[in-house]
MDTraj code that builds the backbone (N, CA, C; nanometers):
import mdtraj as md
import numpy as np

residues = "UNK UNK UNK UNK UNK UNK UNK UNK UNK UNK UNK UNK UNK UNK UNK UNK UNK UNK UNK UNK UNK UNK UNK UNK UNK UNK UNK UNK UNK UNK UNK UNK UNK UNK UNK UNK UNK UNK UNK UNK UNK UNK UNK UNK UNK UNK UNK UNK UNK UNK UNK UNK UNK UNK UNK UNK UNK UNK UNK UNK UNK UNK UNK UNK UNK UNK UNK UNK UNK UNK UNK UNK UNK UNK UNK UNK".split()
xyz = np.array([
    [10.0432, 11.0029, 10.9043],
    [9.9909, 10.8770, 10.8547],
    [10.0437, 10.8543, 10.7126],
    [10.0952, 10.7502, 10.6745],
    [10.1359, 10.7126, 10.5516],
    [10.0135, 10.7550, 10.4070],
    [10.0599, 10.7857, 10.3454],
    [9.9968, 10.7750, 10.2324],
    [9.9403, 10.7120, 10.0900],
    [9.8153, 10.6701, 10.1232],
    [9.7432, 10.5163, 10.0660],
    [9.6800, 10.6044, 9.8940],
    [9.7248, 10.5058, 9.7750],
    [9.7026, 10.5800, 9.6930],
    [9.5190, 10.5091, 9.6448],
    [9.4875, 10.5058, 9.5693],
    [9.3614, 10.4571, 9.4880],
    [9.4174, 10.2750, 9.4471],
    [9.5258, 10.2900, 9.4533],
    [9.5783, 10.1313, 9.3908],
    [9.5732, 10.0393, 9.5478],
    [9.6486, 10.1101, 9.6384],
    [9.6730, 10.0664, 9.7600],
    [9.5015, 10.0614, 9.8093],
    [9.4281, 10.1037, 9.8130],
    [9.3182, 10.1302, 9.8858],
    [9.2344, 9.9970, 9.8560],
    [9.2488, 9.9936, 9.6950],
    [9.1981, 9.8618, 9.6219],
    [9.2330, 9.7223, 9.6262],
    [9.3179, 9.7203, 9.6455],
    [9.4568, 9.6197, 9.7179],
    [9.4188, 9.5502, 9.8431],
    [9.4213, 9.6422, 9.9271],
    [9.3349, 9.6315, 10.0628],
    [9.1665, 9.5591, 10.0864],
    [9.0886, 9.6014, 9.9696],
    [8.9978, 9.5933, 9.9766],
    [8.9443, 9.4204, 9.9024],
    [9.0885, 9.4134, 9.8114],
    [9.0510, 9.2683, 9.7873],
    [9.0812, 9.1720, 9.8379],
    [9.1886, 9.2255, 9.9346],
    [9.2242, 9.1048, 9.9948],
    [9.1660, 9.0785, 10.1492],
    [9.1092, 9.1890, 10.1795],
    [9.0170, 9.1937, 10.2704],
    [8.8850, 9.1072, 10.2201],
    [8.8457, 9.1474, 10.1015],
    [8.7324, 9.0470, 10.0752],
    [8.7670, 8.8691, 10.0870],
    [8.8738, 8.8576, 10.0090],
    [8.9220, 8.7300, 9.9952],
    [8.9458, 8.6675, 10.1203],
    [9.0252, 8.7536, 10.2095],
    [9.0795, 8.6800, 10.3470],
    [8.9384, 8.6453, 10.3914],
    [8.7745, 8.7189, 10.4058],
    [8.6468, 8.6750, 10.4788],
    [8.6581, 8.5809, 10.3852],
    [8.6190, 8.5532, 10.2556],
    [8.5540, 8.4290, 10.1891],
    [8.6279, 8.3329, 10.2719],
    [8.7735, 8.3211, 10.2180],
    [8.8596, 8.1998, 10.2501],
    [8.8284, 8.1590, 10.4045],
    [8.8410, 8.2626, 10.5234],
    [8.8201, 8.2374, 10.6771],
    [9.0151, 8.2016, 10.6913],
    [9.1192, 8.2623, 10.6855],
    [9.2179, 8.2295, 10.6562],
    [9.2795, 8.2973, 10.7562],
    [9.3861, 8.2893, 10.7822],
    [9.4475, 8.3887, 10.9075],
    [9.5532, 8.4861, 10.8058],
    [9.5416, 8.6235, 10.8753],
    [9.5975, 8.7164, 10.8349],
    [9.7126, 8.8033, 10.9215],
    [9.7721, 8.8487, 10.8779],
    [9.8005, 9.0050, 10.9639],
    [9.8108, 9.1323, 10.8990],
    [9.7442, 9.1727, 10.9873],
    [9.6564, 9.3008, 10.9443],
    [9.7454, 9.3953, 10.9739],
    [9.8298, 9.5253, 10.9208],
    [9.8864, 9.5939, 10.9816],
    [9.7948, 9.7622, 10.9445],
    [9.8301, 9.8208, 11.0990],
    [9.7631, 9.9318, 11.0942],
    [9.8923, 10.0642, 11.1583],
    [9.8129, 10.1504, 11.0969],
    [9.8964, 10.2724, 11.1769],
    [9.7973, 10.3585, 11.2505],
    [9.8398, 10.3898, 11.3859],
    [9.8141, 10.4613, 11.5004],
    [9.9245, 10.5404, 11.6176],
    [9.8490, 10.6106, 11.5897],
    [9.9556, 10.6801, 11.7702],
    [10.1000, 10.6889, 11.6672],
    [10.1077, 10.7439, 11.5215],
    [10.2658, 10.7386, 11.4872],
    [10.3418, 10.6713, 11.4418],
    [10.3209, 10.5317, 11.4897],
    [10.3706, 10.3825, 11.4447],
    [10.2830, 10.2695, 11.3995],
    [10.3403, 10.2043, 11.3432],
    [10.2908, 10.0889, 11.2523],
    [10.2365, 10.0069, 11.3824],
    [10.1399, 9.9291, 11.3660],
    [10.1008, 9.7969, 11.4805],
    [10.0300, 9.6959, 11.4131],
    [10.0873, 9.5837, 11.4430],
    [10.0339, 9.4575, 11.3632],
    [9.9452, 9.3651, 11.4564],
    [9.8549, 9.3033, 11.3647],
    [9.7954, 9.1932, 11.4300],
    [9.7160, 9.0646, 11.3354],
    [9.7415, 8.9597, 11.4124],
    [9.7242, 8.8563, 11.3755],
    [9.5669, 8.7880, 11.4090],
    [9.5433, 8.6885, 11.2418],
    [9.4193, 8.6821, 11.2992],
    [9.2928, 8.6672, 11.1912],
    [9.1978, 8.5780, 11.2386],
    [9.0976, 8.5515, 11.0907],
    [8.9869, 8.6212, 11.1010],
    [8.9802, 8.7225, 10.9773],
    [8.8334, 8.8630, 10.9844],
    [8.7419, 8.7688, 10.9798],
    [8.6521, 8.8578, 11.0698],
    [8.5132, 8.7641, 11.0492],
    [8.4478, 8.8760, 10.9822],
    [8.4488, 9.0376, 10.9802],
    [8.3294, 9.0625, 10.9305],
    [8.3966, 9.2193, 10.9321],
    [8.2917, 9.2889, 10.8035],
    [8.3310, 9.4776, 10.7837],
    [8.2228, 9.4904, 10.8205],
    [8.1767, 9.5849, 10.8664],
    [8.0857, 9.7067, 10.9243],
    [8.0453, 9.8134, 10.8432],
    [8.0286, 9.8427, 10.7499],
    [8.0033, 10.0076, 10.6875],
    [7.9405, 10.0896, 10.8069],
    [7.8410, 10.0309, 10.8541],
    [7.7891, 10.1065, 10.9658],
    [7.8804, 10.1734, 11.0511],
    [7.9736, 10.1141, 11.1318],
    [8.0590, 10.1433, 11.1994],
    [8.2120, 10.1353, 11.1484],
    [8.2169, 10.1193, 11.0331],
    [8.2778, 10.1554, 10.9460],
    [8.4498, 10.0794, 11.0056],
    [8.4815, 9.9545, 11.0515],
    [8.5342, 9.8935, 11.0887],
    [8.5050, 9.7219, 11.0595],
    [8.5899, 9.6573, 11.1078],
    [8.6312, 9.5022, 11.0533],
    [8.6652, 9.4448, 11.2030],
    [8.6610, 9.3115, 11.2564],
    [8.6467, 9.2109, 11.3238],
    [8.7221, 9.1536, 11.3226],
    [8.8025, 9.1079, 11.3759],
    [8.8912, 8.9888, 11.3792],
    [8.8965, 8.8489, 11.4971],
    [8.8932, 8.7735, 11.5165],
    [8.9349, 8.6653, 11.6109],
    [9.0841, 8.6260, 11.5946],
    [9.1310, 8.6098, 11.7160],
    [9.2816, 8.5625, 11.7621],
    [9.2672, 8.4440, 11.8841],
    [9.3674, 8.4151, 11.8921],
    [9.3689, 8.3099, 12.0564],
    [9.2801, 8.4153, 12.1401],
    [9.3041, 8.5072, 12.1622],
    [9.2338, 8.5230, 12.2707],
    [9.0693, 8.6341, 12.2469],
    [9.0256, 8.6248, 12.1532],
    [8.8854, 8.6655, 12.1669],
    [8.8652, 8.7792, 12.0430],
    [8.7476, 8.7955, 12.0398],
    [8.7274, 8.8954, 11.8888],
    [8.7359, 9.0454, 11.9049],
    [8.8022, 9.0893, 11.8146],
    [8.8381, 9.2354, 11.8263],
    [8.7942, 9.3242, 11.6864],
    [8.7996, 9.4333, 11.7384],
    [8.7451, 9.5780, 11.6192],
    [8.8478, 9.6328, 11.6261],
    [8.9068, 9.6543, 11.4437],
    [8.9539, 9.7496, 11.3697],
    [8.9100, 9.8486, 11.3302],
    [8.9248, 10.0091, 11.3490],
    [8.8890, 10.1273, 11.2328],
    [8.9373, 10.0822, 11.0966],
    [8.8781, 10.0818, 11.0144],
    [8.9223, 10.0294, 10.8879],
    [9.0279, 10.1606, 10.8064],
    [8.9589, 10.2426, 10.8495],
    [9.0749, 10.3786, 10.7844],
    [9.2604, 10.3690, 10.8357],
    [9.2441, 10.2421, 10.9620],
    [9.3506, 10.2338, 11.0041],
    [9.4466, 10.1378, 10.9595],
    [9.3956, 10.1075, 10.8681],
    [9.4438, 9.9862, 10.7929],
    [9.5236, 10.0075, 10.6755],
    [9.6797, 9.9597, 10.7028],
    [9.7830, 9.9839, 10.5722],
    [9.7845, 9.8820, 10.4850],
    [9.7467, 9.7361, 10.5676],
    [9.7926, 9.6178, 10.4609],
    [9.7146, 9.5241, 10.5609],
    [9.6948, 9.4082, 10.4505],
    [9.6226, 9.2840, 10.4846],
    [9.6997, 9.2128, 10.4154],
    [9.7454, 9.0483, 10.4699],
    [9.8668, 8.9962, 10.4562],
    [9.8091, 8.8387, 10.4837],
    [9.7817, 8.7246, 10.3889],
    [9.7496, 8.6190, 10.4158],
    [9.8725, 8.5426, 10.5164],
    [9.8401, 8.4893, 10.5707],
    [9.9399, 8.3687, 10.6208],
    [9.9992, 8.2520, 10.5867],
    [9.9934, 8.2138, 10.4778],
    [9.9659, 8.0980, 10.4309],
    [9.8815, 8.0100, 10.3792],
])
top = md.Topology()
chain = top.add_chain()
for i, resn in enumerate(residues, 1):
    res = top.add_residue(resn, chain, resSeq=i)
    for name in ("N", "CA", "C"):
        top.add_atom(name, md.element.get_by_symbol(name[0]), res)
traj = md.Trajectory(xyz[None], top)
């Protein structure tokens, strides 16, 4: 797994906040299974509980592990 420093972690975390305020579409890229995997898509919501994030796309709402998360990326 790549290695996320204290700057990167913070990075993540604001623009994760910002992308919920705004409701904006993103892509979210994560690493799993070895390789990078991206996805597109407006967060609706973090979890501490379950310690994961939400997203909606065309086709229906989905859960992120948040530890899996390299970058959050506005769209425009």
């Amino acid at each position: 797994m790549p290695e996320l420093n204290e700057w990167d972690l913070q990075a993540i975390q604001e623009e994760l906040e910002l992308s919920m305020k705004r409701k904006c579409e993103v892509q979210i890229q994560t690493w799993k299974d070895w390789e990078f995997h991206y996805y597109t898509g407006i967060i609706g919501n973090m979890s501490f509980r379950t310690k994961s994030i939400t997203y909606r796309d065309s086709s229906g709402l989905h859960r992120l592990p948040i530890n899996q998360i390299m970058s959050i990326t506005q769209m425009g």
